[in-house]
PyMOL Python script that loads the backbone (N, CA, C, O; Angstrom):
from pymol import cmd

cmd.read_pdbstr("""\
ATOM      1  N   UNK A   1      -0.082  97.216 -94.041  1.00  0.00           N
ATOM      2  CA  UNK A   1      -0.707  95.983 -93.590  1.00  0.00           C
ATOM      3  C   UNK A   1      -0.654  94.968 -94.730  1.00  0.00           C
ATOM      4  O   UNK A   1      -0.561  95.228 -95.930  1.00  0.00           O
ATOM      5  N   UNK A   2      -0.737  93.643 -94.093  1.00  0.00           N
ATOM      6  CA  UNK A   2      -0.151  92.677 -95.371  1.00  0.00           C
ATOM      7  C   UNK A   2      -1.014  91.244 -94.782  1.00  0.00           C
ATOM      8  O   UNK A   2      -1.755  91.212 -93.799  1.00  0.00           O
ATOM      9  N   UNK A   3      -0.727  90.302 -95.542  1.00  0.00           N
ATOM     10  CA  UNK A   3      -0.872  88.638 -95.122  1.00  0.00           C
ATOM     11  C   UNK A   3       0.507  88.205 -94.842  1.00  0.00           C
ATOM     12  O   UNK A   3       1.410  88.493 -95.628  1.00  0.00           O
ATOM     13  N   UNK A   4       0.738  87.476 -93.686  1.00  0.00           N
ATOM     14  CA  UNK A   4       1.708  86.856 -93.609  1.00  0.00           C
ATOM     15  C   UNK A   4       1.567  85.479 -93.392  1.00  0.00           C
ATOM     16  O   UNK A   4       0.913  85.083 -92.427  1.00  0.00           O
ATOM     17  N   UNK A   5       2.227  84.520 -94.357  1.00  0.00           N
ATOM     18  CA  UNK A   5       1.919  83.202 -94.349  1.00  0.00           C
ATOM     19  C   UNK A   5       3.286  82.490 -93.577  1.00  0.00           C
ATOM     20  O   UNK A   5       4.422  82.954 -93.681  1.00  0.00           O
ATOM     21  N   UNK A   6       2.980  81.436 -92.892  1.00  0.00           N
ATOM     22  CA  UNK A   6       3.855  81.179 -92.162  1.00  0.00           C
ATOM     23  C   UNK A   6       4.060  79.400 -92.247  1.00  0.00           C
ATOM     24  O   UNK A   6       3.258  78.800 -91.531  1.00  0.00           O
ATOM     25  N   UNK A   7       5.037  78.517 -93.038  1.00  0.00           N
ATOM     26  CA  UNK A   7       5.463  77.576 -92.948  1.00  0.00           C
ATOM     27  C   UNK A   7       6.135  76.320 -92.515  1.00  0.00           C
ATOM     28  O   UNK A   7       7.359  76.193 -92.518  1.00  0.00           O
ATOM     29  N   UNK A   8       5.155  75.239 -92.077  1.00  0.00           N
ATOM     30  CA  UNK A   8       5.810  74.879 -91.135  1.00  0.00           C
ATOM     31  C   UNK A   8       6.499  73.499 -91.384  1.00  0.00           C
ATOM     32  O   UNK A   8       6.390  73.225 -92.579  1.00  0.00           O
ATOM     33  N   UNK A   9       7.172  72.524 -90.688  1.00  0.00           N
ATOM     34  CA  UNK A   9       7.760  71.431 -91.272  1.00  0.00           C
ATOM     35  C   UNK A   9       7.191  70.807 -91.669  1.00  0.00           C
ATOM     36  O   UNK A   9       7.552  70.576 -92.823  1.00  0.00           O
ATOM     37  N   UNK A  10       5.982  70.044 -91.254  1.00  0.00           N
ATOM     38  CA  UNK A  10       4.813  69.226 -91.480  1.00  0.00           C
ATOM     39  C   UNK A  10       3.828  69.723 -93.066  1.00  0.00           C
ATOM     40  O   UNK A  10       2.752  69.221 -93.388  1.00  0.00           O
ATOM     41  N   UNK A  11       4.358  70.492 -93.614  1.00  0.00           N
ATOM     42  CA  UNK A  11       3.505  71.073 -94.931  1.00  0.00           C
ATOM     43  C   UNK A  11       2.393  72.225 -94.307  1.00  0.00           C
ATOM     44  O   UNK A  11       2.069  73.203 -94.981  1.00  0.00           O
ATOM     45  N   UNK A  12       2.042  72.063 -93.407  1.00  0.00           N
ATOM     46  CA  UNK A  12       1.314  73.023 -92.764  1.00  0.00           C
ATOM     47  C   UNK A  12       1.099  74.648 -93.112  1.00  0.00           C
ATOM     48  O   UNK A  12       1.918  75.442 -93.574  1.00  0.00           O
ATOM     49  N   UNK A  13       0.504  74.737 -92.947  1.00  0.00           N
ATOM     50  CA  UNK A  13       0.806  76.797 -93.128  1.00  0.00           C
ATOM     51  C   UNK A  13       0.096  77.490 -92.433  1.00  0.00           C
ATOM     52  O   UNK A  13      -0.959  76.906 -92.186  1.00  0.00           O
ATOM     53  N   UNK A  14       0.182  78.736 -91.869  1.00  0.00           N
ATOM     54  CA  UNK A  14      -0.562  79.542 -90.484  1.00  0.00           C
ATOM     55  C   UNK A  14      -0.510  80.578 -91.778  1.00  0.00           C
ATOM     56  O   UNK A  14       0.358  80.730 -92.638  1.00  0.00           O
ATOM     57  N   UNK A  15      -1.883  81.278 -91.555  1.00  0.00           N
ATOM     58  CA  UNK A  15      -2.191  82.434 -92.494  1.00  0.00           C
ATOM     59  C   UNK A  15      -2.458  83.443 -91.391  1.00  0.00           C
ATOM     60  O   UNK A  15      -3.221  83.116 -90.482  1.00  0.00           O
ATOM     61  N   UNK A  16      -2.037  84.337 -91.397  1.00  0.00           N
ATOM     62  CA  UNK A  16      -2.254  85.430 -90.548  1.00  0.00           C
ATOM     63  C   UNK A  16      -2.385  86.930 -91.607  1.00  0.00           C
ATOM     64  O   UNK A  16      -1.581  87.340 -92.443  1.00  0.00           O
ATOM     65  N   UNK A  17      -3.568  87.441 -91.227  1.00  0.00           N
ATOM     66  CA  UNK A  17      -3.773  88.976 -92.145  1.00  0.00           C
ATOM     67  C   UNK A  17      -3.891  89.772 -91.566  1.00  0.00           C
ATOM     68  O   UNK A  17      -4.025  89.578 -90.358  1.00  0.00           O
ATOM     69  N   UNK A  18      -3.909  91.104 -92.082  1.00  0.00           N
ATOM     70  CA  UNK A  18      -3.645  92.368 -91.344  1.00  0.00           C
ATOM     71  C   UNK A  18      -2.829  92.639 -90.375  1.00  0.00           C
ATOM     72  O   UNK A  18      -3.034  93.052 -89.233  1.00  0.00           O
ATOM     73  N   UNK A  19      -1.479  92.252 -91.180  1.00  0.00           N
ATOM     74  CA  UNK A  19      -0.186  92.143 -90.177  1.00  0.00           C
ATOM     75  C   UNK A  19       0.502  93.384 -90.457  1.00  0.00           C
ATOM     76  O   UNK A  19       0.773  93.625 -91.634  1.00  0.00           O
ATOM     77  N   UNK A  20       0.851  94.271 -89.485  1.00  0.00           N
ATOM     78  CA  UNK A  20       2.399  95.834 -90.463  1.00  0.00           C
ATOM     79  C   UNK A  20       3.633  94.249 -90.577  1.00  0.00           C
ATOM     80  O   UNK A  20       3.914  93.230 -89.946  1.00  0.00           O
ATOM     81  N   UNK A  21       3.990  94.943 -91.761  1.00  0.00           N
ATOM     82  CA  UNK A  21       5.193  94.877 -91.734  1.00  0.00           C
ATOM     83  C   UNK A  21       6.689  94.632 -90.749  1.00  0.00           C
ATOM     84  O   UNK A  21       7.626  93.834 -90.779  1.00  0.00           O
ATOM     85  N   UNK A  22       6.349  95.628 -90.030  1.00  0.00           N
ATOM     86  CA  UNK A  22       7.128  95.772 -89.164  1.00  0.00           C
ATOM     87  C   UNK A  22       7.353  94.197 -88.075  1.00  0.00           C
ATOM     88  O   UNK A  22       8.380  93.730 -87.582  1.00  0.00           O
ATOM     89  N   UNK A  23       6.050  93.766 -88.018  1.00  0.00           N
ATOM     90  CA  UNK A  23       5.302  92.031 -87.446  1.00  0.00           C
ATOM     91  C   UNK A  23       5.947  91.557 -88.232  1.00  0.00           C
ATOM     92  O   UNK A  23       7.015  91.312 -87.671  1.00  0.00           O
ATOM     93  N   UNK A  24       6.011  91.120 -89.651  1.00  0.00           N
ATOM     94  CA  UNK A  24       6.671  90.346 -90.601  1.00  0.00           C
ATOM     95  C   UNK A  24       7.574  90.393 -90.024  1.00  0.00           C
ATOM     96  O   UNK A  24       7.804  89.368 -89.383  1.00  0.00           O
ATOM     97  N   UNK A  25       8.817  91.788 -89.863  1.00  0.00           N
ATOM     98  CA  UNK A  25       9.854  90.983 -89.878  1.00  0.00           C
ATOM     99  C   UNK A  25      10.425  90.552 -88.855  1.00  0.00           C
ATOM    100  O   UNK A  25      11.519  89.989 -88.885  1.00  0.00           O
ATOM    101  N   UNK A  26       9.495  90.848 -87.422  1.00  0.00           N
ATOM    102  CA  UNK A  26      10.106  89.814 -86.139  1.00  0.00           C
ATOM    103  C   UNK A  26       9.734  88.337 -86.508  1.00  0.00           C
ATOM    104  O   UNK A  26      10.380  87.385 -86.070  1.00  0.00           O
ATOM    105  N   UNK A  27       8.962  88.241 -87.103  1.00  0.00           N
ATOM    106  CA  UNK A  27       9.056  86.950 -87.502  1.00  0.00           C
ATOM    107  C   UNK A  27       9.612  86.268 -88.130  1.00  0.00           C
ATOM    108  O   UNK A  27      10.093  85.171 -87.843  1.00  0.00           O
ATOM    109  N   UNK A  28       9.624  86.964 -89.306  1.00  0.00           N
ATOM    110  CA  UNK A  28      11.004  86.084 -90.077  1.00  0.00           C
ATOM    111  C   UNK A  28      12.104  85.753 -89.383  1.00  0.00           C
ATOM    112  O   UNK A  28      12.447  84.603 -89.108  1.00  0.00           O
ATOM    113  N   UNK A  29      12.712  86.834 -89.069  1.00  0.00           N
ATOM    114  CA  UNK A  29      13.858  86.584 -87.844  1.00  0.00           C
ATOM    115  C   UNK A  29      13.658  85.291 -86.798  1.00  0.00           C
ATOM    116  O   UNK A  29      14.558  84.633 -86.276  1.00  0.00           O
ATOM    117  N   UNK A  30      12.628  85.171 -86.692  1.00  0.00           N
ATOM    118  CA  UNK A  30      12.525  83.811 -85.262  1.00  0.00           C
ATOM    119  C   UNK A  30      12.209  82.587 -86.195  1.00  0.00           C
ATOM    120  O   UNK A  30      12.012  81.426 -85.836  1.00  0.00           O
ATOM    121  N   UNK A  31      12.204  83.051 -87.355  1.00  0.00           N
ATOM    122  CA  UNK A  31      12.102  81.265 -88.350  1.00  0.00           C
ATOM    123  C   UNK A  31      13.155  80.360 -88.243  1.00  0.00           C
ATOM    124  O   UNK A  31      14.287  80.360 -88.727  1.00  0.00           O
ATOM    125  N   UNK A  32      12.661  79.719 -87.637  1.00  0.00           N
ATOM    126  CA  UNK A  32      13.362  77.516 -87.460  1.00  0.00           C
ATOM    127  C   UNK A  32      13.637  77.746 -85.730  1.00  0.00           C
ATOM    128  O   UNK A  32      14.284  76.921 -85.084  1.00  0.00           O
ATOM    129  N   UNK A  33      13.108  78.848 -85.182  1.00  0.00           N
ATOM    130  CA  UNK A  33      13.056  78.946 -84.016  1.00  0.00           C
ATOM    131  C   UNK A  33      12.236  77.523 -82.992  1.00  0.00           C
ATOM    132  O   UNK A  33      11.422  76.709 -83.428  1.00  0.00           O
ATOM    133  N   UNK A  34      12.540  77.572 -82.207  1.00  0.00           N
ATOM    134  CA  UNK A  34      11.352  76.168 -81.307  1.00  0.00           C
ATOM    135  C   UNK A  34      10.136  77.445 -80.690  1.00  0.00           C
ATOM    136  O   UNK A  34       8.934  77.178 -80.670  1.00  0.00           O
ATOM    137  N   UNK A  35      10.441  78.215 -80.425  1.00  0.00           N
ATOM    138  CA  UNK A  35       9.271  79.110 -80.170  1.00  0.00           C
ATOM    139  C   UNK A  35       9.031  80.637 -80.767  1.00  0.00           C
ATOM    140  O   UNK A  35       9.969  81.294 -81.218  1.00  0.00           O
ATOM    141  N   UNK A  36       7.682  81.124 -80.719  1.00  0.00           N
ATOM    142  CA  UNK A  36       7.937  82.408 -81.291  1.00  0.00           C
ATOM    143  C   UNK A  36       6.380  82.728 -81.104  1.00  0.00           C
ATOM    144  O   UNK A  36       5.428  82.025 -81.443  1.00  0.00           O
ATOM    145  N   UNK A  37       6.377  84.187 -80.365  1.00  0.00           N
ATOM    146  CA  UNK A  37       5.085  84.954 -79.814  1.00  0.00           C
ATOM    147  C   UNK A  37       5.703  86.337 -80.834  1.00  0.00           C
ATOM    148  O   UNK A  37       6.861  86.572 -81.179  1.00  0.00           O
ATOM    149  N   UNK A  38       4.435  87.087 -81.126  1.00  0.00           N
ATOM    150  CA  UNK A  38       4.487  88.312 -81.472  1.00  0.00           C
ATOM    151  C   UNK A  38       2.923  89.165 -81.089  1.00  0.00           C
ATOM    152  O   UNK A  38       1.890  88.514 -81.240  1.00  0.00           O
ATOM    153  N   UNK A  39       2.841  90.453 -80.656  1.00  0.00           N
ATOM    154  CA  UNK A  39       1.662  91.015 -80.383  1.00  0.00           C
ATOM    155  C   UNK A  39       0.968  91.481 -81.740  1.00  0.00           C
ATOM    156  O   UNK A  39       1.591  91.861 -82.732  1.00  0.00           O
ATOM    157  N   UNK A  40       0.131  91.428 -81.674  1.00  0.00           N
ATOM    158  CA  UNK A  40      -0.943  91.853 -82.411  1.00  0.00           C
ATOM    159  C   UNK A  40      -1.867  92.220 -82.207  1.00  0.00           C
ATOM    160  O   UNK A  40      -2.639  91.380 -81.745  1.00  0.00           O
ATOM    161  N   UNK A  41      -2.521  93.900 -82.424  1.00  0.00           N
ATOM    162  CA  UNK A  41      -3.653  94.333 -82.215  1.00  0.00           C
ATOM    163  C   UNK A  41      -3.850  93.823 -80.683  1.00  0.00           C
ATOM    164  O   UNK A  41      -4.712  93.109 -80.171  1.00  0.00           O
ATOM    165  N   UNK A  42      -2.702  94.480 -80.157  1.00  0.00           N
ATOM    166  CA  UNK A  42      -2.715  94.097 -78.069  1.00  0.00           C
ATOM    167  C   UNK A  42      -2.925  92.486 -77.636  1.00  0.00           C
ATOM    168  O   UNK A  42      -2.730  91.970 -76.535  1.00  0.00           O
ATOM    169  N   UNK A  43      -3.275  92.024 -78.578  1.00  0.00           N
ATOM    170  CA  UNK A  43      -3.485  90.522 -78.441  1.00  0.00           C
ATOM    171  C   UNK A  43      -1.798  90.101 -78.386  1.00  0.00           C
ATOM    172  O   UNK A  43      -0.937  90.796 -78.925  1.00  0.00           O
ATOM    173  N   UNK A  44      -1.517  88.870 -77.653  1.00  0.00           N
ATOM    174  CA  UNK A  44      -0.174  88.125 -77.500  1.00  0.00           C
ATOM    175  C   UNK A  44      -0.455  87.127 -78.448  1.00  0.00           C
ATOM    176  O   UNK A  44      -1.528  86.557 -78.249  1.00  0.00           O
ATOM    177  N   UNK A  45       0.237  86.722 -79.486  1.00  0.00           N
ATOM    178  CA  UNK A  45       0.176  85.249 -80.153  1.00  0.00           C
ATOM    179  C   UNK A  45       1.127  84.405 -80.097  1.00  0.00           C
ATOM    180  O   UNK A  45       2.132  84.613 -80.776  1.00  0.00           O
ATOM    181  N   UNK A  46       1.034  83.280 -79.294  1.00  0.00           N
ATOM    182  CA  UNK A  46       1.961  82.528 -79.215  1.00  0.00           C
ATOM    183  C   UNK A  46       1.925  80.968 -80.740  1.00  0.00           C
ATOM    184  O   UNK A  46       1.135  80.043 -80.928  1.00  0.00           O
ATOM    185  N   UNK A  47       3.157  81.400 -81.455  1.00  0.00           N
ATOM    186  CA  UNK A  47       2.921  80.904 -82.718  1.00  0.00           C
ATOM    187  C   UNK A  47       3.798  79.226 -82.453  1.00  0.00           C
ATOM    188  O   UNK A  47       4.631  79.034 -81.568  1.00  0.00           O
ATOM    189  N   UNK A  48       3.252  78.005 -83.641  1.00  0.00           N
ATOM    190  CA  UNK A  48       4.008  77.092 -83.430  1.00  0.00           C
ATOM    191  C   UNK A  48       5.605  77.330 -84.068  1.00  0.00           C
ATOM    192  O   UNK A  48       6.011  78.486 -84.188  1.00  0.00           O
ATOM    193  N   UNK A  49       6.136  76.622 -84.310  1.00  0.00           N
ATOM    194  CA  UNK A  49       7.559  76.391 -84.996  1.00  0.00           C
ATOM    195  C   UNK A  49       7.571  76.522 -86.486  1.00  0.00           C
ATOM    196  O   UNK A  49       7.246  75.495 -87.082  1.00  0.00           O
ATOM    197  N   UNK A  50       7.795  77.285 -87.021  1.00  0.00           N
ATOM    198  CA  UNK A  50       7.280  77.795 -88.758  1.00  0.00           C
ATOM    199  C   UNK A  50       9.039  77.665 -89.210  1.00  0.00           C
ATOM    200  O   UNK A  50      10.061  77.793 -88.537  1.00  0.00           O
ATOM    201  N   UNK A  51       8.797  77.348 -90.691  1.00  0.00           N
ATOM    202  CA  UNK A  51      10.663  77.217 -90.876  1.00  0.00           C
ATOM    203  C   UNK A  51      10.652  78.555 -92.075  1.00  0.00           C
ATOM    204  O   UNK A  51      11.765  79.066 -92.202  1.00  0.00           O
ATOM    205  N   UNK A  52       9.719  79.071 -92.812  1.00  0.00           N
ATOM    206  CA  UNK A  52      10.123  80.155 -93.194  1.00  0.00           C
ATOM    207  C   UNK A  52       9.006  81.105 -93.503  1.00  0.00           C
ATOM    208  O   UNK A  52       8.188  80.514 -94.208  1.00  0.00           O
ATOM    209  N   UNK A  53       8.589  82.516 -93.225  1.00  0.00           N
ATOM    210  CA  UNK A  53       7.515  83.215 -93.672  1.00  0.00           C
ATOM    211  C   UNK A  53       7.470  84.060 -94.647  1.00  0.00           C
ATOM    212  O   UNK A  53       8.526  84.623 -94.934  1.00  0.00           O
ATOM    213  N   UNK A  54       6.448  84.327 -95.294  1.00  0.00           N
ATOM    214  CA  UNK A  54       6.431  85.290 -96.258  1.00  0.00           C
ATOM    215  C   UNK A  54       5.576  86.085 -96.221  1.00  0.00           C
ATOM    216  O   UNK A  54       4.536  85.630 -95.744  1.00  0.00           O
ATOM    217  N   UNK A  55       5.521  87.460 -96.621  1.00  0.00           N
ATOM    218  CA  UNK A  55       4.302  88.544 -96.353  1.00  0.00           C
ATOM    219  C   UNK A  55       4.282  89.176 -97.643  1.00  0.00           C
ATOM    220  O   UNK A  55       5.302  89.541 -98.228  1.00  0.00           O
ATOM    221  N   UNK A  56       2.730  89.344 -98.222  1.00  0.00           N
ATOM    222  CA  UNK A  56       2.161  89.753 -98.681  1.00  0.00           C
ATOM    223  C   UNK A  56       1.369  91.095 -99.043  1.00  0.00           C
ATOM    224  O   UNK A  56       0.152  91.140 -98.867  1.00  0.00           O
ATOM    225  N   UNK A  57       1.962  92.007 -99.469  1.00  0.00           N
ATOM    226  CA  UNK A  57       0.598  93.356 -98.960  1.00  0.00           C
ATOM    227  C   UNK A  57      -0.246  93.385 -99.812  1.00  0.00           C
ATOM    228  O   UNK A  57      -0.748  94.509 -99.816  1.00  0.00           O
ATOM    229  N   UNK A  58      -0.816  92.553-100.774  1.00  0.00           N
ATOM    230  CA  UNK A  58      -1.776  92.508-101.226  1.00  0.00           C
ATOM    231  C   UNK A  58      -2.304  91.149-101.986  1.00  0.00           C
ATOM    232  O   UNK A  58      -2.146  90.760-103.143  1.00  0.00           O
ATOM    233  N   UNK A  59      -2.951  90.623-100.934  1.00  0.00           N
ATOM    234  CA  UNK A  59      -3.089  89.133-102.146  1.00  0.00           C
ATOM    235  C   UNK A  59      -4.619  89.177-102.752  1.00  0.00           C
ATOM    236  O   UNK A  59      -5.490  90.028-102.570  1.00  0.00           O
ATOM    237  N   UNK A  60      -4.645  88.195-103.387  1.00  0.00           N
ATOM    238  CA  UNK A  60      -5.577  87.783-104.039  1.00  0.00           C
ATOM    239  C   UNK A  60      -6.096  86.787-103.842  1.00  0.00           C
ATOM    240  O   UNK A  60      -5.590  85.742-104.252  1.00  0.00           O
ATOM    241  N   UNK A  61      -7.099  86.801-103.254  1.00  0.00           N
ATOM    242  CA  UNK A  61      -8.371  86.116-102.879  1.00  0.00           C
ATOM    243  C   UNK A  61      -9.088  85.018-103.957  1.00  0.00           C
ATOM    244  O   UNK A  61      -9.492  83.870-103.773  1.00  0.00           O
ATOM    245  N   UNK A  62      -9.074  85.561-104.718  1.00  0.00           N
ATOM    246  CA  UNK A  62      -9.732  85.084-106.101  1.00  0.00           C
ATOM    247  C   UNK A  62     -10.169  83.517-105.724  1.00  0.00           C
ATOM    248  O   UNK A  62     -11.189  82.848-105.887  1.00  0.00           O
ATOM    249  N   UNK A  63      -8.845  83.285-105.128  1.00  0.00           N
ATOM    250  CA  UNK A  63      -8.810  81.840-105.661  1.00  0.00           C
ATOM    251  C   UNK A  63      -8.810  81.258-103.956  1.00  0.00           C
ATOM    252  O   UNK A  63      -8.703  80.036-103.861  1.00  0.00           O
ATOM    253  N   UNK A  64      -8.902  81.902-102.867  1.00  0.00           N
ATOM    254  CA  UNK A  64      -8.607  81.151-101.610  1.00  0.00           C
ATOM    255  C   UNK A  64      -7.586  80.917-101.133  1.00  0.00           C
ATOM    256  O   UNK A  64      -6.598  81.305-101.755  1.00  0.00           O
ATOM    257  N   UNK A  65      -7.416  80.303-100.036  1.00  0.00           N
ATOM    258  CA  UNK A  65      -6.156  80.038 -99.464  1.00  0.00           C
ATOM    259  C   UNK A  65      -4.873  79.162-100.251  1.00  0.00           C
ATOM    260  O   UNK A  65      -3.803  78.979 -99.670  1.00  0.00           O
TER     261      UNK A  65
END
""", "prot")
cmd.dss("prot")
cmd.show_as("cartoon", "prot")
cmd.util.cbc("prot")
cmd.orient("prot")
């Protein structure tokens, strides 16, 4: 399980935590996509348009988002 931060054109960023891995990398794969859903914890998430993501398995808080 990891953070996956997700980047979007607008400077924006979608923080999503307690993601497997395995989530990371359908996502990466659908980056500069116009759409992109992935399940999570049975939940459906339908995500905006992100141009590149990165995942984390352990960040540091310390300092916040």
């Amino acid at each position: 399980m990891g953070t996956v931060l997700l980047f979007h054109e607008n400077q924006d960023m979608t923080v999503l935590e307690d993601i497997p891995e395995e989530i990371y990398v359908q996502l990466k794969e659908n980056a500069g996509s116009d759409s992109c859903s992935c399940k999570v914890n049975g939940r459906t998430m339908i995500l905006p348009p992100f141009h590149f993501a990165v995942w984390q398995e352990q960040m540091d808080w310390d300092f916040g988002y």
